[in-house]
Each structure stands twice: as structure tokens, then as C-alpha cells.
N, C-alpha and C positions, 0 to 999 in steps of 0.2 A: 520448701520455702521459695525455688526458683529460681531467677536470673537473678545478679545482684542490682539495686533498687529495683528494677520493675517488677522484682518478685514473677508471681503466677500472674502479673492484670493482662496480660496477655490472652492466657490461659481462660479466666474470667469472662473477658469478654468475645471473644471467637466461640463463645457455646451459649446455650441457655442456662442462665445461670440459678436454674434449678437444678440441673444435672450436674453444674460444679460443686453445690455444696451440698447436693444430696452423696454425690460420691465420694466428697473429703469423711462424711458422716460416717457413709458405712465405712470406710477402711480406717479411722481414728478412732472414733467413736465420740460422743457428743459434745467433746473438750479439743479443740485441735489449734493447732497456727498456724500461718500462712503470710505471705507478703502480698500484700496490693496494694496500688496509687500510691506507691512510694510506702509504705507503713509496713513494719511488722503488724501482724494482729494475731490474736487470739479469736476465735470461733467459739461462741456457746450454743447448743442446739438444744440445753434441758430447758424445762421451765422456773426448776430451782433455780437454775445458775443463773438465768435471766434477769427473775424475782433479784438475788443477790446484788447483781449490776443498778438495777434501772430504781430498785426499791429499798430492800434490808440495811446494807450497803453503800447507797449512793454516794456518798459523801465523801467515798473513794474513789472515784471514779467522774472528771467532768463532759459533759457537751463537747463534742470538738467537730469543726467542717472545714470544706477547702478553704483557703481566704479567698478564695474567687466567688463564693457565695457568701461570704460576711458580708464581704465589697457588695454584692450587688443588691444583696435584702438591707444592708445596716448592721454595723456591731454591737448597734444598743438594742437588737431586737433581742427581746428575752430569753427564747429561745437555746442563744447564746453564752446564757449566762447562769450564775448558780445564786446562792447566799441570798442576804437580806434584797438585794434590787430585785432578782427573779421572782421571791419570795413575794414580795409587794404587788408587783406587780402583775402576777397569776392569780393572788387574788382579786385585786381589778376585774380582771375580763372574767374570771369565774360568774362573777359577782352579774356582769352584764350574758353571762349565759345562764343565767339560773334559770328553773322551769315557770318563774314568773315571767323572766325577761323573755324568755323565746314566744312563749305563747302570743303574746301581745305581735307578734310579726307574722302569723298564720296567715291573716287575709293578703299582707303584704305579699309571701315565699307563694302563694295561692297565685294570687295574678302573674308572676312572673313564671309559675308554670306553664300555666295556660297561653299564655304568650307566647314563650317557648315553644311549644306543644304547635301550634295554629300555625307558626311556621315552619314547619314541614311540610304544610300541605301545599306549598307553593312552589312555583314550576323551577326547582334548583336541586341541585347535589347537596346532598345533607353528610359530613363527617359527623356522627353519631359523638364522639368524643367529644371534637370541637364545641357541638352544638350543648352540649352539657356542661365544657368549660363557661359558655356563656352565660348558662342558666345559673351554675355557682357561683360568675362573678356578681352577677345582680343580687343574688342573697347576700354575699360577702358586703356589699356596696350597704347594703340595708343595714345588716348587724354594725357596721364602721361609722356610717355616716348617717340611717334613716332615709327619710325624703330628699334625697340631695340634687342639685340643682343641673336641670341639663346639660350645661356647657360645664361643670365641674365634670360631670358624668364622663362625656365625650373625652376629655379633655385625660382623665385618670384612665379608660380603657387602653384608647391609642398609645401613652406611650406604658404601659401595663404590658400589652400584649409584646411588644418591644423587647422589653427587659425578658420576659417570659419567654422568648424566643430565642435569647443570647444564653440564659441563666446554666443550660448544658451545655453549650458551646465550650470548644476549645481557648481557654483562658489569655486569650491575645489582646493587647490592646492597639493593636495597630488599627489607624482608621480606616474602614469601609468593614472592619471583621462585625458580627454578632456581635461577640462579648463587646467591644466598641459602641457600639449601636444602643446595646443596653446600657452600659455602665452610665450612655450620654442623657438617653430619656429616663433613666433613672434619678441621674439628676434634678429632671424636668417634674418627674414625679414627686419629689418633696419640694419642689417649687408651685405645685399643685396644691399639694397640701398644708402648704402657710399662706396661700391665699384662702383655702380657706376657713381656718382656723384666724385670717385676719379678718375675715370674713363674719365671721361668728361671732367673734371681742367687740367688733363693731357694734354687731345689733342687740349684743347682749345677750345671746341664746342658751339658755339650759337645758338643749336637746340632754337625752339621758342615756343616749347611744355611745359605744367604746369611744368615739372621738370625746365624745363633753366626758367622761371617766376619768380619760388620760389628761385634760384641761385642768380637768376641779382634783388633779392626784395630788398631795403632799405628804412628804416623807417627815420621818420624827424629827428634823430639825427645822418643818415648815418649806424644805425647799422644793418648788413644781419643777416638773419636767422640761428638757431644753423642748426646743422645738422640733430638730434634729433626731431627736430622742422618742418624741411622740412620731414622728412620720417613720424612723424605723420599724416601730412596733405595729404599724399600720399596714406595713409594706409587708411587715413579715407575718401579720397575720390572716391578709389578703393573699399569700403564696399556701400558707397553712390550709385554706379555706377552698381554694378552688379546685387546685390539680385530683387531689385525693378525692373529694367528694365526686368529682367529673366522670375520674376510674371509676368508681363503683358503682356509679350509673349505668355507666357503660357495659362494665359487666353483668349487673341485675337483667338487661335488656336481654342478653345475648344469652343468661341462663332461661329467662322465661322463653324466649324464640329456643330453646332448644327441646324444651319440656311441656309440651300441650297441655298433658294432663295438668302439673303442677297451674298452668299461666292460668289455665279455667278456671281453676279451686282459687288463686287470685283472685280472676274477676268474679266472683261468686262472690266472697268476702268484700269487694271495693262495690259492687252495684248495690249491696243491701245498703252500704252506706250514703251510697248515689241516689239511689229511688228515695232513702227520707229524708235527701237533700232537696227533692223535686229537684233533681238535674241540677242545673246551674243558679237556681233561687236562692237557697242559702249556703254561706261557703264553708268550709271543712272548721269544727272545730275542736278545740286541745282535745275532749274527752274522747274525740272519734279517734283520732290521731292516738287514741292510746287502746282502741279498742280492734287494732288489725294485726290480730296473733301470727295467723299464717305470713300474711304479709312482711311481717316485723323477723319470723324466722329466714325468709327468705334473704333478708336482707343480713343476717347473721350469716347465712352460710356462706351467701355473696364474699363477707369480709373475709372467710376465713378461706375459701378457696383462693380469690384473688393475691389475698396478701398484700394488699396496695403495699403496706411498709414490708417490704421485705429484711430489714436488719436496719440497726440504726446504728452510730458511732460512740464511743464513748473513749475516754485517755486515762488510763490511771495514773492520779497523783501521788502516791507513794507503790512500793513495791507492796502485792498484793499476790496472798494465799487463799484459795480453793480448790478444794477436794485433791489435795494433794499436788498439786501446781504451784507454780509460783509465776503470775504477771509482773514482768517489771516494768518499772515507772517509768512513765513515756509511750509504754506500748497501746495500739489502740484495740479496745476489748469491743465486739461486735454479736450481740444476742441474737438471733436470726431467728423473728419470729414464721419466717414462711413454713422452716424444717419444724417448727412446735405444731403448726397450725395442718401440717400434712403428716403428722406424726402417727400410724395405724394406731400404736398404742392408746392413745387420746383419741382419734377418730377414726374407727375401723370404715377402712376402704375409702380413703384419705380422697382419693380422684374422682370421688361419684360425688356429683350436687344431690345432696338429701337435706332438707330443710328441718326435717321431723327430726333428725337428729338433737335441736335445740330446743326439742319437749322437755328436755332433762337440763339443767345446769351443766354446761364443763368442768371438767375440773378445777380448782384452782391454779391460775396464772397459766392454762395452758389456752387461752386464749383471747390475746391480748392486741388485737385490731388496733387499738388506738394509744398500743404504747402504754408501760407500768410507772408509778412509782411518780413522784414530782414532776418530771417534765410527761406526765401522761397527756394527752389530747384532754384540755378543758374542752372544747367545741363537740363532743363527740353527737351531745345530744342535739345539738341545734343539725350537727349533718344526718343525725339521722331523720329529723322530722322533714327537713329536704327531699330524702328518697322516699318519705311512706307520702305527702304531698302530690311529687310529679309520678311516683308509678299508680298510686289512686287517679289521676286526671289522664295519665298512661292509656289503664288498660279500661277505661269509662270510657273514653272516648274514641277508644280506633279501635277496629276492627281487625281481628285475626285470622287471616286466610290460608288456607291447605287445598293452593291448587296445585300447578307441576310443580311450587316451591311454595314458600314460609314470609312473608313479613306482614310489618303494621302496615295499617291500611287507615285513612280516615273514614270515620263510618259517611260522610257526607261527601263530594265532589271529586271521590280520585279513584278509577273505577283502573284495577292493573291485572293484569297475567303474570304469576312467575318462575322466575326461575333461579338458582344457584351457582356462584362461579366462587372456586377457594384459592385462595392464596397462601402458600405456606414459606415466603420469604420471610428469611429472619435480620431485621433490622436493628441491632445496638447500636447505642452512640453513649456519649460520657452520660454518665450521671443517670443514667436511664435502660432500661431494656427494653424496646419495640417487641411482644408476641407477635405471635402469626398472624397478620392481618385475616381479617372474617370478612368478606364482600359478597353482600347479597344485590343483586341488580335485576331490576324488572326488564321485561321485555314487552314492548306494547309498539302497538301500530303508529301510525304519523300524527295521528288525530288525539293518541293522548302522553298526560306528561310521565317524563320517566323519573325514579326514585331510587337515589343509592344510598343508602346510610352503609359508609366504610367504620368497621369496628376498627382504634388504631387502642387496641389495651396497653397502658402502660405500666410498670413496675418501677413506682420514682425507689433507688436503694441508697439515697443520701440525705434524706431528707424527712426529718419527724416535725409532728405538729405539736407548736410548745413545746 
């Protein structure tokens, strides 16, 4: 268990904390305890015990986070919460992510790739991450708000990006710190969002997007939502929406630049789409979008290698037995889907990207990217039509070169030589693990421009979607 309160967090974060709980795993076995960030906890590394937590069971077991992220998403965001108001209101958003409602945003998540994408090609340093944070939050923007207005736009990134920057910081609110900084345009941030929702009462609008949802919500006694109330759940699903989708991008990238073969068999499968698109004449639609197999596995193994969610928190509310255990109440119980998802048992030879693996079904609950049971990821499907979108206009439009080195290339206007530099510092901070940064850096003469896309992969371990 470790030092008394800080337990092993120590221990946790001085390593990569794959190697912490792959080695509590073997020496316990897949039921263990341990103390972090102030908590006793419990460790589950099966997929039963998982399943038990987050599904069978749940109703032993609640949601729990630091209160420095209640504070900075909102306590009303659902997330947060269990019984009839979670209940309600997961149907809500469900309701605005059905496969009706996504589809209708195709040509929308379409241009905001391609935008995305076409800036690259300009004479700047590109953070591969970052640049994908970006592209999620315009999706996120679209599914929240639609068409929404450019001075709201401007106005909701800037201080977004704020909060998003304070949201691992060290929990201070003295002023000039991060956490400060956020908590203040956090503020600003649902003063954003009752302008414009005052916005909207004005003109009458029955946009059909999650904002007009949570407007037109009434509960069985007839009573809407506060305001407060609505801009939490906005806030917290605009966090849900970006970081996580951002990672997986990122990683997709960084698998295909490592696998020639596989990225060809890609584009093989994305140009037949292309060509009877006649290129950019018409744009991608739902049935194509369900018609890119390889694609679509790539994108599975993606989640299941990365693990965006590495384990998520849960507290149990009464004292609780399994498989010979006893949790008691108050203790916080933590399923760890990374150790399910690198399990050889479940996937022989856990470290290799093999795509073809996902010709067959997983087994049950052993692999669970987006979270089990009531608070599972309702979003899952709208993030994935995201990555089959931008890596179809991806690997269509740049060019893939194996000269002294590996990267994207635009097929038009950026003509480079390259080369590879690795970096293998290891960067954690609260609430987050930095892997090994991956920097690929062209080398080229005076006369042309250079190109860096810095991989910064992250592993968010406190934080589930819904």
C-alpha cells in the first residue's frame, strides 16, 4: 500500500504506468490494492470484474473525481452523477447521437477535415496532437451548437483552451497559477454560453443540436433545466469530445507511418472511394462511411493498443463482495481497461499492431475502448465517423515518402527530404502520462519549408466519457 496517505502515487508516477500495473498484476494477480492520490483502491484487471463494476453491479458502486475537476467541468455535468437525472439525461444526448443524427453532420465533420488537413501544408511547426485537438473541437462545436456564430466560436475556444490547459495542473488557486486561470475563464465560459442560449430564446430557434435538446429537456414534474446546469453538461461534453478523440488520431497516424504495408492496403481501400467520389466532387457519404472494413479495424486496434482510457474511478457505496474479497465502502474500485486490452490471453502478442486481428469479434467485455455499462461513451459512434472521415481525406490526399526517412507529404506544393530524430524523454504530470515523444523533422535546403509534426501521445487516467 506504501507511504501513509500518498500511498505508491509516487511510485505511479516516477514510471510508466504501464509497467506499474502490469507488475502489481503479475505479483497479485488480477484482484489487487493499492493507495494513490490520497485513496485506498482496489485494482481489477479481469473483464468479469470489470463487467461487475461498471455494468452487472453498478449500482454499487458510484462515479467519483478530484473536486478540482467537478470545479472545473461543473457538478451538474452528468458524468458525475447516477439515478434518474443521469438517467434522463444520457438519454438526451443518446438521442442526439443516434445514427440519424450523426449522419446529417457528414458534409459538416467533411470540411472541417479538409481544412484541417490543407493546414499543414503551410510554412509552420505542426504539433500533430494539438492540430487534432483542433479538429475535434470543431466537431464537438458542430454536435453542441451546429452552425454557430463566429464571434461565439472565437470567443468559446479561447477561453476553452484556458481551462483545458489549467484542468491537470496542480490544484491552486492562487492567482497567476493555471488551475486560476481556468477556474476564471471557466467562468467566462458559461457566460458564453447564456449569451448564447439568450441568444436563441430571442430569435426563437429550434436548432435540433444537444444545445436546443437540453433547452426543450423537461423532467416528470415539467421542470427545464437551470442554465448553470445546461452549460455544465456542455462543458463536460465538449472535454468528453476532444482530448480522447485527438489521442486516437494521433495514434492512427503514428501506426500507419510505422506500417507501409498496412497504410497502402489503407489507401487502396480510401482511393476506390475517392475515384467514385471524382476526388473532391462529391463528399463522403454515411453508406461509404460504413463501407471501410480495413479502415474501421485499424481504427479498433488503434483503441485497443493506445488505451486512451487507461482505468476509470468508481467508490463503493456499500461494503462489497467479489470473488472472494471484500471492498469496503468508501474504497475507490478502479477496472483497468489497458491490462484487459494488452491481456495475451484476449490478444496474443498484445504489443504488435495487427489490425486483422478484429476479423473475428473479441470476446466479451474484453474490449471496452469506450467504457461498460451506463456511463459507457454514448459518443462513441460519432468519434469514430471522425477518424474514418479525416484518415480517408488523410491518406487521399498526401503523399507517402520513403526517402532517408518516413512522413506525410502534400501530394501538391511541399517537395522535402527526410529524415528521423527520437526522443525518448518521459514526461508525467497530474492527471495525465506524456509517452515517449515521436519527432520526425525534415531536413531541406533554404529555398524550401520545413515540417515537424511532434507526436505528444497522451494517456488522460482520470477521466471517462459520460
Amino acid at each position: 500500500m506504501g507511504w501513509p496517505y500518498i500511498g505508491e502515487t509516487l511510485h505511479l508516477y516516477s514510471q510508466d504506468p504501464n509497467d506499474f500495473f502490469a507488475e502489481k498484476q503479475k505479483r497479485y494477480g488480477e484482484i489487487f490494492k493499492t493507495h494513490v492520490l490520497g485513496c485506498p483502491c482496489v485494482m481489477l484487471a479481469s473483464p468479469e470484474a470489470a463487467r461487475f463494476v461498471l455494468a452487472s453491479h453498478a449500482h454499487l458502486f458510484k462515479p467519483t473525481y478530484p473536486k478540482s475537476k467537478e470545479k472545473m467541468i461543473g457538478p451538474s455535468a452528468l458524468f458525475f452523477h447516477q439515478g434518474d437525472y443521469h438517467t434522463h439525461l444520457r438519454k438526451l444526448v443518446q438521442s442526439s447521437l443516434s445514427p440519424e443524427a450523426i449522419r446529417k453532420l457528414i458534409p459538416d465533420i467533411e470540411s472541417a477535415a479538409i481544412s484541417a488537413l490543407e493546414s499543414w501544408a503551410s510554412d509552420q511547426v505542426i504539433n500533430t496532437f494539438h492540430e487534432m485537438k483542433k479538429f475535434a473541437f470543431e466537431v464537438g462545436i458542430l454536435f453542441l451548437f451546429g452552425h454557430l456564430d463566429g464571434k461565439y466560436r472565437e470567443e468559446l475556444k479561447e477561453n476553452y483552451c484556458i481551462v483545458d490547459k489549467g484542468y491537470n495542473s496542480f490544484p491552486s488557486n492562487l492567482p497567476g497559477t493555471a488551475y486560476n486561470k481556468a477556474i476564471m475563464a471557466r467562468k467566462r465560459l458559461a457566460h458564453v454560453i447564456s449569451e448564447i442560449i439568450c441568444d436563441r430564446k430571442e430569435k426563437r430557434l429550434l436548432d435540433k443540436d444537444l444545445l436546443g435538446q437540453l433547452l426543450n429537456f423537461k423532467d416528470k414534474r415539467g421542470q427545464a433545466l437551470a442554465e448553470d446546469q445546461i452549460a455544465d453538461n456542455i462543458i463536460g461534453v465538449l472535454f468528453a469530445a476532444q482530448d480522447t478523440t485527438a489521442s486516437v488520431l494521433t495514434w492512427i497516424v503514428k501506426y500507419l507511418h510505422d506500417d507501409h504495408k498496412l497504410l497502402e492496403a489503407v489507401k487502396v481501400e480510401q482511393n476506390v472511394i475517392y475515384e467514385s467520389n471524382e476526388g473532391e466532387n462529391r463528399p463522403l457519404t454515411w453508406a461509404q462511411t460504413r463501407n471501410m472494413p480495413l479502415t474501421h479495424r485499424v481504427i479498433l486496434e488503434s483503441l485497443r493498443m493506445a488505451s486512451i482510457i487507461s482505468f476509470t474511478f468508481r467508490e463503493a457505496v456499500v461494503d462489497v463482495e467479489y470473488g472472494g474479497y471484500l471492498i469496503p465502502k468508501g474504497w475507490k474500485v478502479m477496472p483497468l481497461f489497458r491490462n484487459i486490452h494488452h491481456n495475451p490471453e484476449f490478444f496474443p502478442d498484445p504489443k504488435h499492431f495487427d489490425p486483422s486481428r478484429f476479423e473475428v469479434a473479441p470476446k466479451p467485455n474484453t474490449f471496452v475502448p469506450f467504457g461498460n455499462g451506463v456511463h459507457a461513451c454514448p459518443g462513441n459512434e460519432l468519434a469514430k465517423l471522425e477518424l474514418l472521415i479525416l484518415v480517408h481525406h488523410l491518406v487521399t490526399k498526401f503523399r507517402y515518402e520513403n526517402d532517408s526517412g518516413k512522413w506525410w507529404v502534400p501530394k501538391v506544393g511541399l517537395s522535402i527530404a527526410h529524415s528521423q530524430s527520437l526522443s525518448k524523454d518521459y514526461q508525467p504530470s497530474f492527471g495525465n502520462f506524456q509517452h515517449p515523444r515521436i519527432v520526425h523533422q525534415t531536413e531541406v535546403d533554404s529555398r524550401k519549408r520545413n515540417l515537424i509534426l511532434d507526436f505528444i501521445l497522451r494517456t488522460n487516467l482520470v477521466y471517462e466519457a459520460l
